[in-house]
N, C-alpha and C positions, 0 to 999 in steps of 0.2 A: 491370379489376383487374390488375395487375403481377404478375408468377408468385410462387409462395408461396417463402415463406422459413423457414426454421427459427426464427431469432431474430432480433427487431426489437429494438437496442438504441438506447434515447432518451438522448442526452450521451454530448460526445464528451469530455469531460473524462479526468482519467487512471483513473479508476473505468469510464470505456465503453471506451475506449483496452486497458487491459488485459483487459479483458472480451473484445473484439475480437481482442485480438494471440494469448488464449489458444483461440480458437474457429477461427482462421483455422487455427492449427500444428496443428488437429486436424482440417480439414477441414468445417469444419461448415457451412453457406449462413447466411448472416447480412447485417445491413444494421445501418449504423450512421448515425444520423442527428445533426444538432444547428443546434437553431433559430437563433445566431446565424450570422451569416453570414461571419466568418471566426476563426480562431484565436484562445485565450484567450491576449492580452499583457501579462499582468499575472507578481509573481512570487508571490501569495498564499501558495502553501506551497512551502519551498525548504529543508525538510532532508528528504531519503532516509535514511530508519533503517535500523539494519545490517539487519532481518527481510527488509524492504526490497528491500536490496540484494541479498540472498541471491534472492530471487526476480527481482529484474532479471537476474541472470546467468543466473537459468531461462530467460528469457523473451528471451536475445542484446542484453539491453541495457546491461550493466554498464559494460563496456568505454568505451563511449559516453558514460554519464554521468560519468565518470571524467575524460576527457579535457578536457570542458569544465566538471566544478564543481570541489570543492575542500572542504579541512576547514575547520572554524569555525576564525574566527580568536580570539585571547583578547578577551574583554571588557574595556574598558577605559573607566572610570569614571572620568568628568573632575569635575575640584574647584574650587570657588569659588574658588579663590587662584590658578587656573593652572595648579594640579599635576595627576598623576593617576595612578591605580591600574592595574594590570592584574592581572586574574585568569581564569583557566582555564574559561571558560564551560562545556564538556562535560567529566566523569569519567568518561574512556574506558582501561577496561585494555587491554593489546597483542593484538593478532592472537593466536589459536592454531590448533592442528587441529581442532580443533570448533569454534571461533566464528571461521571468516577475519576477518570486520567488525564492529568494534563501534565505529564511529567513525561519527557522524554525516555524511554527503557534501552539502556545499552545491551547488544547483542549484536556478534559479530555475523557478518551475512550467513559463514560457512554454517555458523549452529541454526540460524532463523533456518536455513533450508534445510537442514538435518532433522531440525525437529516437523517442517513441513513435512518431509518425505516420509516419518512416520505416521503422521495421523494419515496421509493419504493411504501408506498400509493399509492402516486399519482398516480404510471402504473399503480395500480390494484391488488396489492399484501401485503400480510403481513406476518410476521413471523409463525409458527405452535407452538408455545410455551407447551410444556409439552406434547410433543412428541419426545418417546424416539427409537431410530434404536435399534432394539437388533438381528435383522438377518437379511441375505442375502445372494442370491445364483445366479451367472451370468450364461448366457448362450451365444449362438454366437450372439443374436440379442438385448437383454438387462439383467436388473437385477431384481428378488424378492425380495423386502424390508417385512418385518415385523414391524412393530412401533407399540410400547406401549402408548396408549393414558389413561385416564383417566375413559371412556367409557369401551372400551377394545381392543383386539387387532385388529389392519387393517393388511392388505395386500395389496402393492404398484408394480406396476410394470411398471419400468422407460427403457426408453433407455440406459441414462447411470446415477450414481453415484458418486457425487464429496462429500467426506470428508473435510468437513472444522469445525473438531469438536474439535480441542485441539492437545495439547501435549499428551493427555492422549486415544487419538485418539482409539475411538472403531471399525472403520475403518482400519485404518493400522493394528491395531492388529490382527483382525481378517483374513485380508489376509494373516500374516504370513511378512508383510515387518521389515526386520529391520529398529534399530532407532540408528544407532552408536553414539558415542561420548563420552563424560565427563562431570561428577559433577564437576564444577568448586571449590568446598572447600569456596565456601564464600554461605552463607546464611544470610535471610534478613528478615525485615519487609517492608511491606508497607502497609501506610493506609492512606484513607482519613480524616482529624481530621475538626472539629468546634473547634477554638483553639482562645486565645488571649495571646497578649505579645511581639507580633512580628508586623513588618507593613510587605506589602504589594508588599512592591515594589524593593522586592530584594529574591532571592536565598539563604536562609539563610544555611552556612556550619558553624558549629563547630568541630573542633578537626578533622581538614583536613589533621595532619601529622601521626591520630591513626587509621590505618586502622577498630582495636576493637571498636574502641568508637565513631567514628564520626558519625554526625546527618546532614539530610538537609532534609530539611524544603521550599518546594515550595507552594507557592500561585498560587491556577488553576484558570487559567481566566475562566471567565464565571459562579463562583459560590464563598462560603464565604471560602470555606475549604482552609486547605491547607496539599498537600500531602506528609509526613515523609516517608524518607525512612535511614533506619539504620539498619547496621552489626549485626547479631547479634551469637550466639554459635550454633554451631553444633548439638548441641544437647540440649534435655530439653525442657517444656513448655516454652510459651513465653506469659505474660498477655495482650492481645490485648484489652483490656475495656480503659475504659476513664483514670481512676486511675493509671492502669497500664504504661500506654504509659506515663502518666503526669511525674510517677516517673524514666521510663526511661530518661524523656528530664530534671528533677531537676539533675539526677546521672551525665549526661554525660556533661550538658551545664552548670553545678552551680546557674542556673537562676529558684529561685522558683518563680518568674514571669508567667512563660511558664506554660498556665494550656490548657489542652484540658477536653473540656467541651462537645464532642460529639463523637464519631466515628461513623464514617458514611460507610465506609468498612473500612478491616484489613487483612491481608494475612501475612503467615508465608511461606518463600520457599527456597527451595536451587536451585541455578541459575546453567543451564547448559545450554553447546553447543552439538548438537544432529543434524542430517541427516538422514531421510530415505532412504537408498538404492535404493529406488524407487520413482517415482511419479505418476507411473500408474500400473493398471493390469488389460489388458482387457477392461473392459468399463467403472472400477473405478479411479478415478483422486483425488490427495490428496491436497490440499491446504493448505497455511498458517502456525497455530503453528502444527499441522497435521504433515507436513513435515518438518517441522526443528524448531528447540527450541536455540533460541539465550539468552545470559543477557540483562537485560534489556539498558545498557549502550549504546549511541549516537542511541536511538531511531532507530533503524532498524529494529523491529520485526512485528508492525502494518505494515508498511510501507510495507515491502517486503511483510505478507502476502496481502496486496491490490492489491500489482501488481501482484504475484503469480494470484489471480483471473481474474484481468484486461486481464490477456494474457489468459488463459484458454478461459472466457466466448465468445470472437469471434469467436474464433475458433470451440467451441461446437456449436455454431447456424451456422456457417457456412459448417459446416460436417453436421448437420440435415438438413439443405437446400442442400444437394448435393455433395458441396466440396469436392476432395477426403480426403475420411479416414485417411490419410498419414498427414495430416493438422498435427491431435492430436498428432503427433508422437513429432515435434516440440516444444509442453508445456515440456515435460520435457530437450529435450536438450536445451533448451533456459533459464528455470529458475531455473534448480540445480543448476550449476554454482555459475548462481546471489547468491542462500542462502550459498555457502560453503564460495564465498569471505566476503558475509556479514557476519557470524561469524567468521570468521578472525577477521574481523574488529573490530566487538563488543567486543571479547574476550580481544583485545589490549587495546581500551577503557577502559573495565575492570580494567585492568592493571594498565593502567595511573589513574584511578580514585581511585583505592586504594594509588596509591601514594598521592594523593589529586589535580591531575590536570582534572578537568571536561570542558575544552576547547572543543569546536569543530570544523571542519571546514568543506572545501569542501567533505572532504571524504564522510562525513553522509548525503550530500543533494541526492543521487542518481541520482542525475543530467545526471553523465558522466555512468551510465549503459545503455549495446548495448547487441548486440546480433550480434556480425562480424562474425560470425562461423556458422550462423542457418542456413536451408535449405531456407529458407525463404530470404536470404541477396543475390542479383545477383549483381554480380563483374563483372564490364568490363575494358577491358586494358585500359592503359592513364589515368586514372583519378589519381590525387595527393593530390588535396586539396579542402577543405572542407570537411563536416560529410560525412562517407560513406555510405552504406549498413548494416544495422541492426543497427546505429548510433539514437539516440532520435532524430526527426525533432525539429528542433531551431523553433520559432515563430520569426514575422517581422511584422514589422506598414507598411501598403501596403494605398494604396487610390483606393477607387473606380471610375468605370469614371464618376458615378453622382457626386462624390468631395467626399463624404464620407471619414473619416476614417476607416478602416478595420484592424483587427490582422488577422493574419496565421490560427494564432488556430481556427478563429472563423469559419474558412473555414473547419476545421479538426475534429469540435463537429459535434459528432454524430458515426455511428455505420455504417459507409461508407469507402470505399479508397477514396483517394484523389489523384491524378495525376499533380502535376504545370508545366506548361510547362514555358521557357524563352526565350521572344524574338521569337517564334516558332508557327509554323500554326495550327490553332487551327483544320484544316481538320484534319490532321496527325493524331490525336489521336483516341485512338479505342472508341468505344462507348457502352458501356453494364449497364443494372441495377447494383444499388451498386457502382459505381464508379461515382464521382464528378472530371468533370475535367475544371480547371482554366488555364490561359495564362496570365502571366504577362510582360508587358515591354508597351512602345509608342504605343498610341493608341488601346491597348487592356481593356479587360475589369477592368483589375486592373494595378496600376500604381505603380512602387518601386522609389516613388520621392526623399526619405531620403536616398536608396542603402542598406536597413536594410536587402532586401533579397540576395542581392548580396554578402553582406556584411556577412550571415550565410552559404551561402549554395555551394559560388563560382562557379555560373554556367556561362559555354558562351552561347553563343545564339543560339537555336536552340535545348537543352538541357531540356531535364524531368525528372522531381523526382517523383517518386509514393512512398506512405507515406502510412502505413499498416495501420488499425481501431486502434491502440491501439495506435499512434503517434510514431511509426519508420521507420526509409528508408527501403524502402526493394528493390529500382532498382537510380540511374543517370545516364542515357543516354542518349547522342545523338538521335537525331529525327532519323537517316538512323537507330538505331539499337531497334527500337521501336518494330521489333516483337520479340526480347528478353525477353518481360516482359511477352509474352502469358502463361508460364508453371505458372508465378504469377498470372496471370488475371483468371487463372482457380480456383483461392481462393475464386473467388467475387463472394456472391449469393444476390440476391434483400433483403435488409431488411424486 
């Protein structure tokens, strides 16, 4: 048997990837594995939501994915006669000091994970590529893994096991979790094509009003392709080769212009909405498409499974440091929820895009997702307004008292609490590893010259927000009710 490991994560997808990136920055021992044997090259999911994003720049990746995606371009809806429309695919309002992003960032999955798998480099880690889980057996203090390598077979024994292996999850199965839901009745292609005939700088939709026949056609930033996706039967082969596809887009668009000249991936599927019954058992934890299988419509399925991990991975190094146990009880009441509204949502999307409206708005940025119900959210009387308790902390443009510029956020990166206090003595505050605590107001160490924090958070003076590792409120109170946050501060363990 191989030396134990704290956490054996199955998929290396961006749901184990983040899982991984957030267990490395904490130190934790871990192994990440994934049955096939190299890199997912497809671009299945390729918008990053602002929530998203806000968490990539936790996690040192933003920058990165910046560099190589890009914004959606406008939709552009070609017409029988030749002509054709263009309309504003995403309804995105401007930046502010609480919301830097609300603009969807195109980035095709295969680079989002490419650039994942570097920064995990950089802690110290890499994927196990062509190793595959084919057993496991828990006990009160962890798990037997079996994995099928190449070599032959190992024997792994972790504390606990996180599933972030698919919709097809050899994980869920094997515990016996259900996967409820419905085959939505529409089935699809998507592929990557090397294509010419089309520019660049539009969304191309044809035959927006035939649910049967319509085609679109995006350009992925960050590479030459461009990714088709089209309706297609129930049933029957479907030719995914270069030729194939070419004569699907002469059949449906009239245009023997349109030639694809490469496929670079191609998938045939039937799009469903699905929930595991569970998200835990024992010491295994499911993440991502693992636990819930959305369509792909207003991009919610990368996304959610991101933060499905995001919230998991603190909490797992914080229970291996100590925490109580009771911690992990929280991942699932806090992010089923999240996936049952997000297939709502997706499913509606659906809906509307079969009728031919691919609009988006605030609904898809996950922006306004909380957690007001977790054990984790401390409510005290009188407070009315502003974000409350399990509410996303807003970011604010603050000034240091060397004159600096300073963000919120920049005070929030990392794998720490945060505590701000306003206007209020900085004695007051309790003091333990794991916890960063700030004072902002006249002559303290940070200064809200613009009111940008006053302006998100509505605090009076003398008032603290402690703000959880993963950017949510989890307590605003008053300085006199400061030992109300002890049952929370029992979270905190030293990084």
């Amino acid at each position: 048997m191989n030396p134990p490991t704290d956490v054996l994560i199955c998929g290396a997808g961006a749901a184990g990837l983040t899982l991984a990136i957030e267990l490395a920055r904490r130190g934790v021992r871990f192994r990440l594995i994934e049955k096939a044997t190299a890199p997912f090259h497809g671009s299945r999911g390729k918008g990053i939501q602002p929530r998203s994003q806000e968490i990539f720049e936790d996690l040192g990746l933003l920058d990165r994915l910046h560099s190589i995606g890009g914004l959606y371009p406008p939709s552009r809806n070609h017409h029988q006669d030749g002509s054709y429309t263009d309309t504003d695919m995403v309804r995105a309002s401007p930046p502010t000091p609480a919301e830097p992003y609300t603009a969807a960032l195109m980035v095709p999955q295969f680079l989002t994970e490419s650039v994942m798998r570097q920064r995990l480099q950089e802690l110290g880690h890499a994927p196990g590529f062509g190793h595959e889980l084919v057993a496991f057996e828990q006990d009160e203090s962890g798990v037997t893994a079996k994995i099928a390598t190449a070599p032959g077979e190992e024997t792994v024994r972790a504390r606990y096991l996180v599933g972030a292996d698919g919709g097809r999850s050899f994980v869920r199965r094997s515990l016996g979790i259900g996967f409820p839901g419905e085959t939505l009745g529409v089935r699809a292609v998507v592929a990557d094509l090397l294509m010419t005939g089309l520019d660049r700088h539009a969304w191309h939709q044809f035959n927006a009003s035939s649910p049967d026949q319509r085609v679109l056609l995006c350009p992925l930033s960050g590479t030459d392709l461009f990714q088709l996706q089209a309706p297609i039967p129930l049933d029957g082969d479907v030719d995914l080769d270069a030729a194939g596809l070419t004569a699907l887009l002469h059949a449906r668009t009239g245009r023997n212009d349109l030639i694809v000249h490469d496929v670079a991936w191609a998938s045939a599927y039937q799009m469903n909405a699905r929930l595991a019954d569970s998200y835990r058992c024992g010491r295994i934890f499911l993440v991502g498409d693992a636990a819930h299988a959305h369509p792909p419509t207003g991009g919610q399925g990368l996304n959610t499974s991101v933060q499905d991990a995001y919230n998991l991975g603190w909490k797992l190094s914080a229970v291996l440091r100590g925490a109580p146990a009771a911690l992990l009880d929280s991942y699932e009441e806090e992010r089923r929820p999240i996936a049952a509204s997000m297939l709502g949502l997706s499913t509606r999307l659906l809906e509307n895009a079969q009728r031919g409206d691919h609009r988006r708005g605030r609904e898809v940025q996950q922006l306004d997702i909380g957690y007001p119900t977790s054990p984790l959210a401390l409510r005290v009387a009188g407070r009315t307004s502003g974000p409350g308790p399990g509410d996303r902390a807003p970011d604010a443009r603050l000034q240091g008292a060397a004159g600096q510029p300073r963000r919120l956020f920049d005070l929030l990166r990392g794998p720490h609490w945060t505590l701000f206090g306003y206007q209020a003595d900085a004695s007051a505050a309790p003091i333990r590893a794991g916890l960063h605590v700030h004072v902002i107001g006249p002559g303290e160490e940070l200064r809200d010259e613009e009111m940008s924090f006053v302006a998100a958070y509505a605090p009076s003076p003398g008032d603290w927000v402690l703000v959880r590792p993963d950017g949510y409120i989890a307590a605003h109170v008053p300085t006199a009710q400061l030992a109300a946050l002890d049952p929370l501060l029992e979270m905190i363990q030293q990084p």
